[in-house]
Every structure is written in structure tokens, then in C-alpha cells.
One Martini backbone bead per residue (centre of mass of N, CA, C, O) as a GRO file, in nm:
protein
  271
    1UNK     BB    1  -1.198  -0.416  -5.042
    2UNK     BB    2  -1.290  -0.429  -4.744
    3UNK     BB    3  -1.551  -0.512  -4.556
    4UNK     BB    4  -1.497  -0.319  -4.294
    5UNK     BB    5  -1.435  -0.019  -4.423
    6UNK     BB    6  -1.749  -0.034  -4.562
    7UNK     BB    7  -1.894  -0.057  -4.313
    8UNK     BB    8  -1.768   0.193  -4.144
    9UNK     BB    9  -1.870   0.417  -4.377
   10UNK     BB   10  -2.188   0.342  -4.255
   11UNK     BB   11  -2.233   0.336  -3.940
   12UNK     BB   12  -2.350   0.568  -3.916
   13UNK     BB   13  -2.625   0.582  -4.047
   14UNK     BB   14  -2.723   0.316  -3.921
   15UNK     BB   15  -2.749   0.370  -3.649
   16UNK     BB   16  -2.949   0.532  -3.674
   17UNK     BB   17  -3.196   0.384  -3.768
   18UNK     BB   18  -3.195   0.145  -3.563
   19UNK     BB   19  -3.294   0.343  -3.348
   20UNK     BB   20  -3.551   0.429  -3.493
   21UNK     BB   21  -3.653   0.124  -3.512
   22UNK     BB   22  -3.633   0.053  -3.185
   23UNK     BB   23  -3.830   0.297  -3.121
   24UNK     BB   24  -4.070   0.105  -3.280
   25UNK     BB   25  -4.043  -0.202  -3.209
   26UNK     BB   26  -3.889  -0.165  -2.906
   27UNK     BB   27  -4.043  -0.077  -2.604
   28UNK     BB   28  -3.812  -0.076  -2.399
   29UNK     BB   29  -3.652   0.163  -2.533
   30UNK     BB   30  -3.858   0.423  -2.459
   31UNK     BB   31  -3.756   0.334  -2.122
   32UNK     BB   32  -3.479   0.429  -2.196
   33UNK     BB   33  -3.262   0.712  -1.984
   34UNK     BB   34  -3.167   0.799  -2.302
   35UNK     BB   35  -3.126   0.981  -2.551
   36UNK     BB   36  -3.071   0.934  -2.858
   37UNK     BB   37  -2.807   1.009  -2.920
   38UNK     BB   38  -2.684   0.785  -2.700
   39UNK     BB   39  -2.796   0.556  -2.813
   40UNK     BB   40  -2.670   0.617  -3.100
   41UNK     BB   41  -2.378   0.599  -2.975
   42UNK     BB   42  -2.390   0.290  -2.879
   43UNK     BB   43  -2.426   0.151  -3.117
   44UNK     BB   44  -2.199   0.244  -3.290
   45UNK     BB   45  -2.001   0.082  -3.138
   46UNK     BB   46  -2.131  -0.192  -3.202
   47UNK     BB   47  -2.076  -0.173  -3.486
   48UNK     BB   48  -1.775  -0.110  -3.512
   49UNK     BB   49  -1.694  -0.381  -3.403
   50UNK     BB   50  -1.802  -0.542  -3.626
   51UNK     BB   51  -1.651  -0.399  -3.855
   52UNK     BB   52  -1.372  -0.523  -3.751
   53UNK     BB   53  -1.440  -0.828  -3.793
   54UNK     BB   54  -1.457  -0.840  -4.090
   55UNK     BB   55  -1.111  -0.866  -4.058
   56UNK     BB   56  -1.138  -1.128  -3.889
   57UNK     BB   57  -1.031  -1.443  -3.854
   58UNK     BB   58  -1.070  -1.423  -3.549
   59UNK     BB   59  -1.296  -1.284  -3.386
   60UNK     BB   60  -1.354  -1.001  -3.067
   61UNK     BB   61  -1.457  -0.739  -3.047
   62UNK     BB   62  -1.794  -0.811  -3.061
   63UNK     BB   63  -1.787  -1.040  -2.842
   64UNK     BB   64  -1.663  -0.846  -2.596
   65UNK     BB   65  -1.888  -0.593  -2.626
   66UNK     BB   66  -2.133  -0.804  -2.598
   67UNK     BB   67  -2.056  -0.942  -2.306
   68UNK     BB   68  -2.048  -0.634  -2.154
   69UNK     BB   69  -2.323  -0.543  -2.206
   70UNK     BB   70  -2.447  -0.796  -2.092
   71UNK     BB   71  -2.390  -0.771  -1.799
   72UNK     BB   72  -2.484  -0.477  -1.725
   73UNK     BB   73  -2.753  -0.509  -1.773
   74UNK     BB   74  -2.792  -0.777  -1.584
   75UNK     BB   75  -2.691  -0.559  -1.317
   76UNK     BB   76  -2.947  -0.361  -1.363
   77UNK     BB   77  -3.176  -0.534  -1.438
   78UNK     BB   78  -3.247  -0.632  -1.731
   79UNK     BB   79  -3.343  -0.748  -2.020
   80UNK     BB   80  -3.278  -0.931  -2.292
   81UNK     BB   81  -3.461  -0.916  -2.500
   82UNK     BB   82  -3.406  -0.601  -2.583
   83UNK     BB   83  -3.117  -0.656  -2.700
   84UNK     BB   84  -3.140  -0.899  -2.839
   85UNK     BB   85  -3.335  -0.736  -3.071
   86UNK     BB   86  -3.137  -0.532  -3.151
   87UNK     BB   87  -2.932  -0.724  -3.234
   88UNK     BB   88  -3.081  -0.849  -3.478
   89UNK     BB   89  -3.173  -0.632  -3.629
   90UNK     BB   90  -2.903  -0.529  -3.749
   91UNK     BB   91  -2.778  -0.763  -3.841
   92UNK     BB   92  -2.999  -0.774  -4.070
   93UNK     BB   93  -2.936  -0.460  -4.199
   94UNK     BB   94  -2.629  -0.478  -4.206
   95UNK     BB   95  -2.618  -0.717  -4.393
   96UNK     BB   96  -2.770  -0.589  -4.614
   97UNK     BB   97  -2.627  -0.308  -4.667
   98UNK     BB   98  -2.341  -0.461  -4.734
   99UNK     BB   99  -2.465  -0.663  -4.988
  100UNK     BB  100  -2.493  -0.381  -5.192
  101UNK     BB  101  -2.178  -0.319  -5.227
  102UNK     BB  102  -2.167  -0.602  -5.374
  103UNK     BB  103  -2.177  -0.804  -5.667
  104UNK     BB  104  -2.037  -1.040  -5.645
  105UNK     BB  105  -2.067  -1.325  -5.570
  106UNK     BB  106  -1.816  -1.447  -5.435
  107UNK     BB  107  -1.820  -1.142  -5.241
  108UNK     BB  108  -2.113  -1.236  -5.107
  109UNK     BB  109  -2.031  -1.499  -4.994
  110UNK     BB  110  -1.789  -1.407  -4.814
  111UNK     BB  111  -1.917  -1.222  -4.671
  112UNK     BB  112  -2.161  -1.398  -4.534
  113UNK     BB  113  -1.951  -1.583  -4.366
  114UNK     BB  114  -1.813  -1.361  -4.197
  115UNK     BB  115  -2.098  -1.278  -4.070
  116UNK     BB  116  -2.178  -1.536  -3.946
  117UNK     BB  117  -1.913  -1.523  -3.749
  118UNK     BB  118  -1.971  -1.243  -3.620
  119UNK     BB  119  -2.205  -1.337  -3.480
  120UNK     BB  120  -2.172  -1.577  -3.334
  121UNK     BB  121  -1.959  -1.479  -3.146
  122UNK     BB  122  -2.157  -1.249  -3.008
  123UNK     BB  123  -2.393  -1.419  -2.920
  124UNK     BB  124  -2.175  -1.567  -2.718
  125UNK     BB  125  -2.142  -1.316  -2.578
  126UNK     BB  126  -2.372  -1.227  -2.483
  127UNK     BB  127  -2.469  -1.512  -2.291
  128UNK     BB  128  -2.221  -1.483  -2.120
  129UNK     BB  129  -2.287  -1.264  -1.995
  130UNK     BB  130  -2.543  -1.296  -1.869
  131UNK     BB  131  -2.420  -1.573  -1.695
  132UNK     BB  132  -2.218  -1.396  -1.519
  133UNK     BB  133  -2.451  -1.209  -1.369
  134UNK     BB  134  -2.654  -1.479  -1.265
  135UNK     BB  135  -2.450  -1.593  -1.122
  136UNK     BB  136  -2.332  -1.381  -0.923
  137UNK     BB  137  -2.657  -1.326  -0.858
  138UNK     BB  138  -2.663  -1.586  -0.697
  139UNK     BB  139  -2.410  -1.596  -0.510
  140UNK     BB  140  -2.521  -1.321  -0.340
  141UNK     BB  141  -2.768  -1.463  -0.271
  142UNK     BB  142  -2.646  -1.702  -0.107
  143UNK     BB  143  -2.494  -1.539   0.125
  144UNK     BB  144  -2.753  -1.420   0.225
  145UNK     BB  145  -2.934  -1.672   0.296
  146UNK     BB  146  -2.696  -1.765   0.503
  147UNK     BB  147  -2.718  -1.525   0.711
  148UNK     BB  148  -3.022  -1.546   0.767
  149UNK     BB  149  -2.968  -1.888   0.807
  150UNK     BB  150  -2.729  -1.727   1.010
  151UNK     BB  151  -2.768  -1.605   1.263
  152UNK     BB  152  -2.518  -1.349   1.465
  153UNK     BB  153  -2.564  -1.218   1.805
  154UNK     BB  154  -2.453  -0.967   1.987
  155UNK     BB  155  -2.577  -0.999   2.334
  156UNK     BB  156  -2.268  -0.941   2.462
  157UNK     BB  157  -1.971  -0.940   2.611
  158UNK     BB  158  -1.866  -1.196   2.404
  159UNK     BB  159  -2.156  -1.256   2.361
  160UNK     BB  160  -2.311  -1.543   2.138
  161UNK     BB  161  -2.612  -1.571   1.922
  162UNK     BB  162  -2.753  -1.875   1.746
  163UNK     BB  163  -3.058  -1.927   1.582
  164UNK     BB  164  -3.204  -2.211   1.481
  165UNK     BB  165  -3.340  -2.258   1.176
  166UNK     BB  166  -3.472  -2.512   1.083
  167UNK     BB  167  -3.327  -2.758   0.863
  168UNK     BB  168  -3.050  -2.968   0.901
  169UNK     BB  169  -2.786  -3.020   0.728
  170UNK     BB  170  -2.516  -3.075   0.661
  171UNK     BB  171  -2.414  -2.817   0.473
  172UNK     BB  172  -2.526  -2.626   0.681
  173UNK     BB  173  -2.364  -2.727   0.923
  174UNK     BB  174  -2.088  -2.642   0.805
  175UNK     BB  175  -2.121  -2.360   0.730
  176UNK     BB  176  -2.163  -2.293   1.039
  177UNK     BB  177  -1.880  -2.353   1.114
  178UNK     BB  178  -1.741  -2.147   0.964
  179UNK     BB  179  -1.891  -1.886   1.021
  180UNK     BB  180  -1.873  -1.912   1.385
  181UNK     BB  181  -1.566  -1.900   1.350
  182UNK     BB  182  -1.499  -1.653   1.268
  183UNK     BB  183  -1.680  -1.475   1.471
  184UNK     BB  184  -1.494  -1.570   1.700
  185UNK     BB  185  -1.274  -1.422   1.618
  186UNK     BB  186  -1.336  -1.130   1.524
  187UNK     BB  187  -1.506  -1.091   1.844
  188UNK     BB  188  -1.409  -1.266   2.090
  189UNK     BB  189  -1.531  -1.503   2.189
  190UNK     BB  190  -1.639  -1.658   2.516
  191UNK     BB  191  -1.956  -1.723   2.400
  192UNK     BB  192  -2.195  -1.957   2.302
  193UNK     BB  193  -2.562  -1.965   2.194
  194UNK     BB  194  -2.750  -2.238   2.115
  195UNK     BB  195  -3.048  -2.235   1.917
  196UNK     BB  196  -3.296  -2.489   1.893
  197UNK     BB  197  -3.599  -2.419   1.923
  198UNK     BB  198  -3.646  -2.410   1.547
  199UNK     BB  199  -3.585  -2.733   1.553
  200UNK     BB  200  -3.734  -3.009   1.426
  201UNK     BB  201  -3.478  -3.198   1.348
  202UNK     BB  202  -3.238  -3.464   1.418
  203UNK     BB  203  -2.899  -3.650   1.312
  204UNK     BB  204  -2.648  -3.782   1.296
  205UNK     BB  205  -2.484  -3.577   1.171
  206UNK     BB  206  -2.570  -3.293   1.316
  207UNK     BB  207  -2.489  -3.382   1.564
  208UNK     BB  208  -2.192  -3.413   1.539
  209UNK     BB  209  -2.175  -3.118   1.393
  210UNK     BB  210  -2.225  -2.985   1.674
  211UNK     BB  211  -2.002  -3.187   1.791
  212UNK     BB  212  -1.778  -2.979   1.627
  213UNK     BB  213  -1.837  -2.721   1.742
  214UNK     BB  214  -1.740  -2.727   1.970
  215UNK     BB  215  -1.458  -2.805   1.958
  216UNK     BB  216  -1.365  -2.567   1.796
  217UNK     BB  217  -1.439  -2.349   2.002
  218UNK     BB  218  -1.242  -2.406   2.206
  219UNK     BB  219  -1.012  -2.350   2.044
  220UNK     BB  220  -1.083  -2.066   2.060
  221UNK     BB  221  -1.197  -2.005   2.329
  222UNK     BB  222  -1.500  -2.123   2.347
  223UNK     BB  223  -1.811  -2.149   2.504
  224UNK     BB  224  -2.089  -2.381   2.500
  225UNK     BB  225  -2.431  -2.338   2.440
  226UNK     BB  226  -2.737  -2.557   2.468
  227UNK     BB  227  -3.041  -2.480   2.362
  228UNK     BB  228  -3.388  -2.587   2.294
  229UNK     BB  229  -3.408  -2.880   2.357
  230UNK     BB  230  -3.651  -3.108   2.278
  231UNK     BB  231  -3.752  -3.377   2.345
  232UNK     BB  232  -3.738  -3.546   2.062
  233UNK     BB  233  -3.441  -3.485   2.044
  234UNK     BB  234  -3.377  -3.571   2.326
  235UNK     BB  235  -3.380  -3.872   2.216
  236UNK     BB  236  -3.277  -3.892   1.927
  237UNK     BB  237  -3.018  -3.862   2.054
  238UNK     BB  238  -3.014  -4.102   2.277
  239UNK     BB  239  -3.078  -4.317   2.026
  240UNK     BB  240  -2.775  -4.214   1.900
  241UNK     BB  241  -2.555  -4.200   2.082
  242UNK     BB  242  -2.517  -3.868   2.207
  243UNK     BB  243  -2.304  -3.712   2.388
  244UNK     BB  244  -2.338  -3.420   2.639
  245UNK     BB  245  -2.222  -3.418   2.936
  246UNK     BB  246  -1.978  -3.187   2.813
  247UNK     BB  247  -2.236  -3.021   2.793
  248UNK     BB  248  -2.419  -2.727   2.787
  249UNK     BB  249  -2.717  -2.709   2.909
  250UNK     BB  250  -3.077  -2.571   2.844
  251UNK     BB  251  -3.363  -2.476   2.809
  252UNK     BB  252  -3.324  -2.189   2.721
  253UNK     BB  253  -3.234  -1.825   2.614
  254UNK     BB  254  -3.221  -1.760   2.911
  255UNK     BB  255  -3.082  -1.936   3.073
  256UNK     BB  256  -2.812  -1.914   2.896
  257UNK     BB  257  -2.744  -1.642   2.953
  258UNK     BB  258  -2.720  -1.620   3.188
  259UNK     BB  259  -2.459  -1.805   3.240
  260UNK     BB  260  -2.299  -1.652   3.087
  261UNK     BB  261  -2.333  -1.391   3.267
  262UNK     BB  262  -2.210  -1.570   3.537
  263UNK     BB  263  -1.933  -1.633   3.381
  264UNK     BB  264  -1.846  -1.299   3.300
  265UNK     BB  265  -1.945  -1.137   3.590
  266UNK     BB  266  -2.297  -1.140   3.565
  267UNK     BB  267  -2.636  -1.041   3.600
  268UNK     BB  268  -2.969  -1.044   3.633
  269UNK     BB  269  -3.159  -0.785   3.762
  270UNK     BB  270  -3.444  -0.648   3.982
  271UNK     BB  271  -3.507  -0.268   4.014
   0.00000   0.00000   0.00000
């Protein structure tokens, strides 16, 4: 008789007591929308799971089940917390409760290997999941963080605005540079005004790179303009022997939009 047909044997009615013990110690579980019933069919799953590897020499099938419940919940924002303690629990019972089933030391000795190895592998599928989940909303959260902090604004026909916040480091100038040249193709843009306003200095680095955005820019036929250089900017600008002569800057953001928009045959007057 093999270990998992005696395991599936019992897997309801072990899958019920789980249930009723999770929801008297995981206070977690008392707060998930779903009645007993749906959790009993859950479990039911995830046990049926187990009992299917203890007769796989590689097992995976638990350790599968496992890695995709726990993506699905840390993608729900679930804490991991409260699966992890169902699953430690089950396997504690589970495993008692089948090693009642045979008598043989020999037979023992060799259940206990194998669940050993399925318990395992599948808590391996459970960390894997949840970190699967929490890099991908690592990289999404980092995508808002980027786009948020490289705001590009169309503020009239064919006419973007840049403005750039905070210190610029080489990584942020690249994606800058990247997230910018995209915008431009997309919108068709024929002016583009980078507003330094809002940076509070700039080094070697970060000026080349924006003289690499500006003529980046130009091959794509769009003219850049660069408003709000403060004096310190402009100075260390100077001593760093950058030359700006062949590039349009303005004071602020209105003036710069007013050239971009005399540039397209618009002017702004009043009514």
C-alpha cells in the first residue's frame, strides 16, 4: 500500500478538522470572506496535493500548489503570516495522523523520509511564491516611482513640459533620457522644455546628460528648451566648462513656454 493512496484516503476528512482548527488559532482565517465550506474545498486541494508527492520520487506537485497560493495572496496583499501557520499546522497533523496508519518501524522510518522531503520542497514553492509577488510589485511600484518623478506634462500642441525635481544622478538622467525620447515619438512633440527649477545642483555627469537629451531630442526633430538654470547652477555649469551657447534657455517656465509657443505660431495675449 503506498503512502499517498493511504494519505488521499483521509484527506476529507483531515482537510474538515484543519479548517476547524485554523479557524480557533490563525486568527486571520476568521477574517477571510469565505465560508467554511469554500475554505474546507481549499485545504482539501492543497492536502490532496501532498498526498500525491509522497509517492513522487522528485515530488512537485505540492510544491506547484504551493508557490501559486502564495503568489495569488501576496498579490491580494495578504500577509503571509497566516498561510504560512495553516500550512505548518496541517503538515504537524497530517503527518501524525498517517503515521498512525502503519505499524512497521521500517515503514515509518521511510513515511517520515519522504514527508520530510514533500514538506520541503513545498515550502520551498511557498517563499518562492510570495517572493515572486513582491518583487513583481517591487518593479511596479518602481515604474509609478519613476514616472511620478519624471512627470512630462503636454502643455499644448506638440509643446512638452519636463519639470525635474530633486537631485538628478546619472541612473535618473538615463531613464530620463529613455522615458523623454519615448514621449516624444509617441506625441509627435516639436518642443520640449526641461524645467530645472526644482533641481538643486548639477555635476559633470548629469550636465553631459542633458546635453545628450538635448541632441537625442533634436534627431527625433524636436527642439528642447531649458528654463529655471538657478546663478549656482549656472556657475558650476561654467566652471565645469559646459557649454550651453548652441542650446535655448529662458528664464522660467513661462517664459520658455511663451518662445516654444512663437516658435509654433501661437503667442499668448491678453483678453
Amino acid at each position: 500500500m503506498s503512502f499517498g493512496s493511504v494519505f488521499i484516503a483521509m484527506e476529507e476528512s483531515m482537510s474538515h478538522q484543519l479548517v476547524d482548527r485554523a479557524l480557533v488559532e490563525i486568527p486571520g482565517y476568521r477574517k477571510i470572506p469565505l465560508t467554511k465550506q469554500q475554505l474546507t474545498q481549499r485545504v482539501l486541494i492543497t492536502v490532496h496535493a501532498f498526498g500525491l508527492d509522497l509517492d513522487e520520487p522528485e515530488p512537485h506537485f505540492y510544491r506547484t500548489h504551493l508557490e501559486e497560493g502564495a503568489y495569488q495572496r501576496a498579490m491580494q496583499g495578504l500577509p503571509i503570516d497566516d498561510f504560512e501557520q495553516l500550512v505548518l499546522l496541517w503538515h504537524q497533523r497530517g503527518v501524525e495522523m498517517l503515521m498512525e496508519k502503519f505499524d512497521q518501524p521500517s515503514d515509518k522510518l521511510a513515511l517520515l523520509r519522504q514527508a520530510l522531503k514533500v514538506i520541503q520542497s513545498g515550502l520551498a514553492g511557498l517563499y518562492r511564491g510570495y517572493d515572486r509577488a513582491r518583487i513583481g510589485q517591487l518593479d511596479r511600484q518602481q515604474a509609478i516611482l519613476s514616472e511620478l518623478a519624471l512627470p512630462i506634462i503636454p502643455v499644448y500642441k506638440h509643446i512638452l513640459a519636463v519639470p525635474l525635481i530633486g537631485v538628478i544622478d546619472s541612473s535618473r538622467a538615463q531613464q530620463m533620457i529613455e522615458r523623454l525620447l519615448e514621449e516624444i515619438t509617441n506625441l509627435k512633440a516639436q518642443m520640449v522644455i526641461l524645467d530645472l527649477t526644482g533641481v538643486p545642483l548639477i555635476d559633470t555627469g548629469v550636465a553631459h546628460h542633458l546635453l545628450k537629451t538635448v541632441n537625442a531630442a533634436r534627431l527625433l526633430g524636436a527642439q528642447v528648451i531649458i528654463v529655471g538654470i538657478r546663478s549656482e547652477i549656472a556657475q558650476t555649469m561654467v566652471h565645469l566648462g559646459i557649454d550651453l551657447s548652441e542650446i535655448i534657455t529662458r528664464a522660467n517656465l513661462q517664459a520658455g513656454l511663451e518662445y516654444a509657443l512663437a516658435c509654433s505660431g501661437f503667442a499668448i495675449r491678453s483678453l
